[in-house]
C-alpha positions as protocol buffer text, in pm:
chain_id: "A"
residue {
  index: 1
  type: UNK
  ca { x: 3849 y: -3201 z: -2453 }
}
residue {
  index: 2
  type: UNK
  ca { x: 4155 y: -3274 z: -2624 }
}
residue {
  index: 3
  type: UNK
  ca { x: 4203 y: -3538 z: -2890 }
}
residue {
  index: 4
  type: UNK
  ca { x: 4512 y: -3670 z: -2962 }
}
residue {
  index: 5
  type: UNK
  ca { x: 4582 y: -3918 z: -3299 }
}
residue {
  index: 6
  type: UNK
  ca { x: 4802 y: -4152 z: -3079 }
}
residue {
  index: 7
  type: UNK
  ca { x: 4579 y: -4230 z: -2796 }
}
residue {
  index: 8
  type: UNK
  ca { x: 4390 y: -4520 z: -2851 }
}
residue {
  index: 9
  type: UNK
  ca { x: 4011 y: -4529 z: -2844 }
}
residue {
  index: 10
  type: UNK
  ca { x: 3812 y: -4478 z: -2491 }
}
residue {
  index: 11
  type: UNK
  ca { x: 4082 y: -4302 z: -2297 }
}
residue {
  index: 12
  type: UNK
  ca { x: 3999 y: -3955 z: -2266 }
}
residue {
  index: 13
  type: UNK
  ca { x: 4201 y: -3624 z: -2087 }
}
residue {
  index: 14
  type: UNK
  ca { x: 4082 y: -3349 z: -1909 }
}
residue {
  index: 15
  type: UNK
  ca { x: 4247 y: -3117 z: -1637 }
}
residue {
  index: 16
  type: UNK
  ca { x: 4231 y: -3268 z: -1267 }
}
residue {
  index: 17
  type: UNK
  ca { x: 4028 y: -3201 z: -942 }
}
residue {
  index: 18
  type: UNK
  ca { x: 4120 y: -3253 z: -594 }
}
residue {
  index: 19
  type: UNK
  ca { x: 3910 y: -3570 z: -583 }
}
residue {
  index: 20
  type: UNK
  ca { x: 4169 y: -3725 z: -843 }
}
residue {
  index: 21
  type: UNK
  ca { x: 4488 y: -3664 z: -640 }
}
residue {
  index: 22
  type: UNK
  ca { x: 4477 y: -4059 z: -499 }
}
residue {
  index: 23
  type: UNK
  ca { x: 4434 y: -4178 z: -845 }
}
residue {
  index: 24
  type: UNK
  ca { x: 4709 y: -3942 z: -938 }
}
residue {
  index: 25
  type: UNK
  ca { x: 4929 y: -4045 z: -650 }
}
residue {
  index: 26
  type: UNK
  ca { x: 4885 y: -4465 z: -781 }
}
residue {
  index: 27
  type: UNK
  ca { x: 5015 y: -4363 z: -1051 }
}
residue {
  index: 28
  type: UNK
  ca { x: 5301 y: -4163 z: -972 }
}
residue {
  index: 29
  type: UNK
  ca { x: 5409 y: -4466 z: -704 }
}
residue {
  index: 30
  type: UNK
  ca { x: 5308 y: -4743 z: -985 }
}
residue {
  index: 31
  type: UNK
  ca { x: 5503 y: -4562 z: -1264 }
}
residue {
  index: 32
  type: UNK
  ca { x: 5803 y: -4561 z: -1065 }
}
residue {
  index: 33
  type: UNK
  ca { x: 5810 y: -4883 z: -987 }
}
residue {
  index: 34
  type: UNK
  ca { x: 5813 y: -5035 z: -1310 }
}
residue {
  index: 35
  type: UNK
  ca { x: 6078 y: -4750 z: -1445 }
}
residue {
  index: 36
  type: UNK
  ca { x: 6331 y: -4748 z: -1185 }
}
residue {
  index: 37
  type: UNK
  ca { x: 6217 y: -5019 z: -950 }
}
residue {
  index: 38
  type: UNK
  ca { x: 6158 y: -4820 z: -655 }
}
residue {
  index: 39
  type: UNK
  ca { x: 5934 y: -4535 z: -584 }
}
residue {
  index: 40
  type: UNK
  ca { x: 5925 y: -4230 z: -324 }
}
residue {
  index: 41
  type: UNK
  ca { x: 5610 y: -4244 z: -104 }
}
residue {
  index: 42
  type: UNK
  ca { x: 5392 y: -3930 z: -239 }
}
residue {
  index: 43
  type: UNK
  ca { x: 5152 y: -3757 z: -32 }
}
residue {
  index: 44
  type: UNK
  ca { x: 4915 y: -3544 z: -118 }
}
residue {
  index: 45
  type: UNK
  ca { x: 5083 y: -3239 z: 28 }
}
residue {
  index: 46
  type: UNK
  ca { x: 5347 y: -3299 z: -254 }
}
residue {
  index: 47
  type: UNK
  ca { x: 5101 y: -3253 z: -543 }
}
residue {
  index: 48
  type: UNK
  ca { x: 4916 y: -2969 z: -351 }
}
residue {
  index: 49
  type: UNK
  ca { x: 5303 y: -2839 z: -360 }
}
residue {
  index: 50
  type: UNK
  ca { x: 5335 y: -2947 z: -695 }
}
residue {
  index: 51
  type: UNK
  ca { x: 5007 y: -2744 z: -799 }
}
residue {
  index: 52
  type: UNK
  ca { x: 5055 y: -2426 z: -623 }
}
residue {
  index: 53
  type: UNK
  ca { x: 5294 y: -2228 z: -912 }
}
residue {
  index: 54
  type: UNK
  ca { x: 5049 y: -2440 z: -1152 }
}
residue {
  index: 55
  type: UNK
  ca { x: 4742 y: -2326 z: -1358 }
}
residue {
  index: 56
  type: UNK
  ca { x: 4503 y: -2659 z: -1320 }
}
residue {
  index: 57
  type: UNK
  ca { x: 4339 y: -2545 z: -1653 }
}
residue {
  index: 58
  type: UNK
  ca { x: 4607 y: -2523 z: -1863 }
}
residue {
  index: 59
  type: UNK
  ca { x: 4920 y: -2691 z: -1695 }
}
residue {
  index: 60
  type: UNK
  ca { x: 4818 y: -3013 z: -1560 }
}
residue {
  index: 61
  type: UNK
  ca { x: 4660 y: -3287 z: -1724 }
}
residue {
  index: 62
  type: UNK
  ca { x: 4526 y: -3671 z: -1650 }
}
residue {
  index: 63
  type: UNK
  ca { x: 4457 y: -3917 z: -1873 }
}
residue {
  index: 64
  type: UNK
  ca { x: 4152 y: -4168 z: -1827 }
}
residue {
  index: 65
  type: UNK
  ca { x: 4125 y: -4505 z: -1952 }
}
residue {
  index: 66
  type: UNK
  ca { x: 3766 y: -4652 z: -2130 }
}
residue {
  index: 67
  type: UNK
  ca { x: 3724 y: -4799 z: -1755 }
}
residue {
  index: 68
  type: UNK
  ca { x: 3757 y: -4494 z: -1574 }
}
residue {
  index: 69
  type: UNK
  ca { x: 4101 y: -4585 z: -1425 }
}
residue {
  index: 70
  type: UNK
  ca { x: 4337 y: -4244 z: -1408 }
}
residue {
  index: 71
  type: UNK
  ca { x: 4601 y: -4360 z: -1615 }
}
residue {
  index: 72
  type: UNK
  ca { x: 4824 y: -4106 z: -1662 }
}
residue {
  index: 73
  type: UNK
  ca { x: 4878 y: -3746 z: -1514 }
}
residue {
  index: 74
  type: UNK
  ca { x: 5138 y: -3447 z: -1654 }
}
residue {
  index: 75
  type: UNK
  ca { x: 5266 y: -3112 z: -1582 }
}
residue {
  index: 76
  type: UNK
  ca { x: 5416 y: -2837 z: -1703 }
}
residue {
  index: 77
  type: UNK
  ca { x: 5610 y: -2530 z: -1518 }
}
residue {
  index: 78
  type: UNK
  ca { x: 5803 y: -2303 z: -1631 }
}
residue {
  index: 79
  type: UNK
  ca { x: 6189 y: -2148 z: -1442 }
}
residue {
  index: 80
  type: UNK
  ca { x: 6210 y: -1847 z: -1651 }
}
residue {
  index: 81
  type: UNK
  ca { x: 6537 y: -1712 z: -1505 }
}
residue {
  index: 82
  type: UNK
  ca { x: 6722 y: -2019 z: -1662 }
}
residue {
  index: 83
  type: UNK
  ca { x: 6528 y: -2076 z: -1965 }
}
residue {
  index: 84
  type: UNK
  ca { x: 6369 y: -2359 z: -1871 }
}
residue {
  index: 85
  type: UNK
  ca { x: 6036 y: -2502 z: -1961 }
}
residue {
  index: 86
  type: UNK
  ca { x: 5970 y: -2873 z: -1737 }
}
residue {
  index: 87
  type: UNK
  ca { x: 5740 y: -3132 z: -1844 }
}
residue {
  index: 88
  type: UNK
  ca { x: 5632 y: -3427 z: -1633 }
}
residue {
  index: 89
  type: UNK
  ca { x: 5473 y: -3728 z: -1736 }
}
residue {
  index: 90
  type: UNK
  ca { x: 5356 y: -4037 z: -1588 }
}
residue {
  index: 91
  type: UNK
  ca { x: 5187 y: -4376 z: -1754 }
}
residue {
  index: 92
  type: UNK
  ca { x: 5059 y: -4622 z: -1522 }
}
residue {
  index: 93
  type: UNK
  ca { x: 5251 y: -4946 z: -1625 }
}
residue {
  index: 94
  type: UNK
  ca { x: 4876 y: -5102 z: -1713 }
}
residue {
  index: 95
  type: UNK
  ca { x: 4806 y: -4880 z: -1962 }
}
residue {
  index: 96
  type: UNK
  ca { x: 5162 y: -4871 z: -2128 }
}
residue {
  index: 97
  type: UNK
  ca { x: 5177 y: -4855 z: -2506 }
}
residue {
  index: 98
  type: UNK
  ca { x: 4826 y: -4715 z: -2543 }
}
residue {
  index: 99
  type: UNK
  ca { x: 5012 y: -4340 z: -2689 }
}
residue {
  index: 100
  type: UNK
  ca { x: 4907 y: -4175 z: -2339 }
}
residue {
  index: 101
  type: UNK
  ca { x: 5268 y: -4089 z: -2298 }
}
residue {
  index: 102
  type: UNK
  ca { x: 5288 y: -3959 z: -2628 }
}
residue {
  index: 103
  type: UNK
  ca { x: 4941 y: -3785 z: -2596 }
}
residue {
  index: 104
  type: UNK
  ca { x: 5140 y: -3627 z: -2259 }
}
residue {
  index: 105
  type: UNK
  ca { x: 5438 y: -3507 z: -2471 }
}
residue {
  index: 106
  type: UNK
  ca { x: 5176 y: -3332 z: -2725 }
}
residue {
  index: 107
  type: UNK
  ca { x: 5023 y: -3188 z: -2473 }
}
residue {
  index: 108
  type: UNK
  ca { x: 5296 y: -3021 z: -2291 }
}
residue {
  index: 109
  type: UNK
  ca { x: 5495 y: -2925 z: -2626 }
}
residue {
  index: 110
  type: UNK
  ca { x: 5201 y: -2784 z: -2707 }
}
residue {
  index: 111
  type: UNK
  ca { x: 5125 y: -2572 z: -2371 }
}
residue {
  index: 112
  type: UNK
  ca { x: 5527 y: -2497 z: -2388 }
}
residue {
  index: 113
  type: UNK
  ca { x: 5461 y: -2371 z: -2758 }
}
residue {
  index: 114
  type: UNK
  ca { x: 5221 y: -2071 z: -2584 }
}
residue {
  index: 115
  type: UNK
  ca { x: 5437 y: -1989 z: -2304 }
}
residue {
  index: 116
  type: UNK
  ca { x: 5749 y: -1847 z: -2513 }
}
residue {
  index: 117
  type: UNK
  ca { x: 5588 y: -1506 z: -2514 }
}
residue {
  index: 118
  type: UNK
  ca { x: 5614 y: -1496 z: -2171 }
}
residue {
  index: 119
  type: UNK
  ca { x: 5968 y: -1644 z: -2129 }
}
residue {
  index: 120
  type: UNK
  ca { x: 6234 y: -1362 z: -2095 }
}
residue {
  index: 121
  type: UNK
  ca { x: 6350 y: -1183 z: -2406 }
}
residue {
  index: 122
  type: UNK
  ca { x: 6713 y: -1290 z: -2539 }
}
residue {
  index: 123
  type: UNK
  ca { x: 6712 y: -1611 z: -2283 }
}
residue {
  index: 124
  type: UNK
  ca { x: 6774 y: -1940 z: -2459 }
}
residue {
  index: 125
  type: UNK
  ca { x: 6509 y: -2198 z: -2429 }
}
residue {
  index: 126
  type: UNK
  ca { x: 6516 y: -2538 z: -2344 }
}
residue {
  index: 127
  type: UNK
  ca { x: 6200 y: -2798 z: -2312 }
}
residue {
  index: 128
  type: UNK
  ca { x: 6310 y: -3068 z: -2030 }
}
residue {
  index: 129
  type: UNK
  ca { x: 6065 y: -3331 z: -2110 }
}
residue {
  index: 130
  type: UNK
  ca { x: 6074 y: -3572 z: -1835 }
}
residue {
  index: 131
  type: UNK
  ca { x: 5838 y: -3868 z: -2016 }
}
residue {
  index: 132
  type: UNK
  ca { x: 5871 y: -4223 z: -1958 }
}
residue {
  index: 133
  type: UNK
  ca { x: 5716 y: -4529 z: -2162 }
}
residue {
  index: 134
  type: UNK
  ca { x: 5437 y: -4441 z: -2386 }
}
């Protein structure tokens, strides 16, 4: 289990299952919402697509509030012909300013931090961090 400094006591991450895709898919629609004031309509097909070039153990992660609510959910892939190394983060607008979207950001610098070995030689790298409100 990880533990981050900025996540406040009671929330708790761990890699996702199957079983958590709804959660995961609330969150994605409710995080939207608040952010931009729309949201595309997610299916589970899209995080099964999302998931395929992904390693669930060490790419993806959700975070879980003291109630058990999934709160927030992150990814990380890599597009090692340009460089690139993409992190996605989501905080369900309940749970803002509780450091899970910091906690995501740690979490996928981190994970980027090991993957630079296996980035092409000579390419210049670049961390996209796609993370909204903390």
């Amino acid at each position: 289990m990880f533990a981050s400094p900025h996540l406040q006591t009671g929330y708790t991450v761990r890699h996702p299952t199957e079983d958590d895709i709804p959660a995961i898919l609330d969150v994605l629609y409710e995080h939207d919402l608040a952010e931009i004031g729309e949201s595309d309509q997610y299916s589970p097909d899209d995080i099964h697509a999302d998931w395929e070039d992904l390693d669930l153990s060490t790419d993806v992660w959700i975070i879980i509030a003291p109630n058990g609510m999934i709160c927030g959910y992150g990814t990380l892939s890599t597009i090692p012909e340009s460089g690139r190394i993409v992190a996605d983060g989501y905080v369900h607008p309940a749970h803002y300013w509780h450091g899970i979207g910091t906690t995501l950001i740690e979490l996928t610098e981190a994970r980027a931090t090991e993957l630079i070995p296996t980035m092409p030689e000579g390419i210049r790298l670049v961390l996209v961090n796609n993370t909204g409100t903390s």
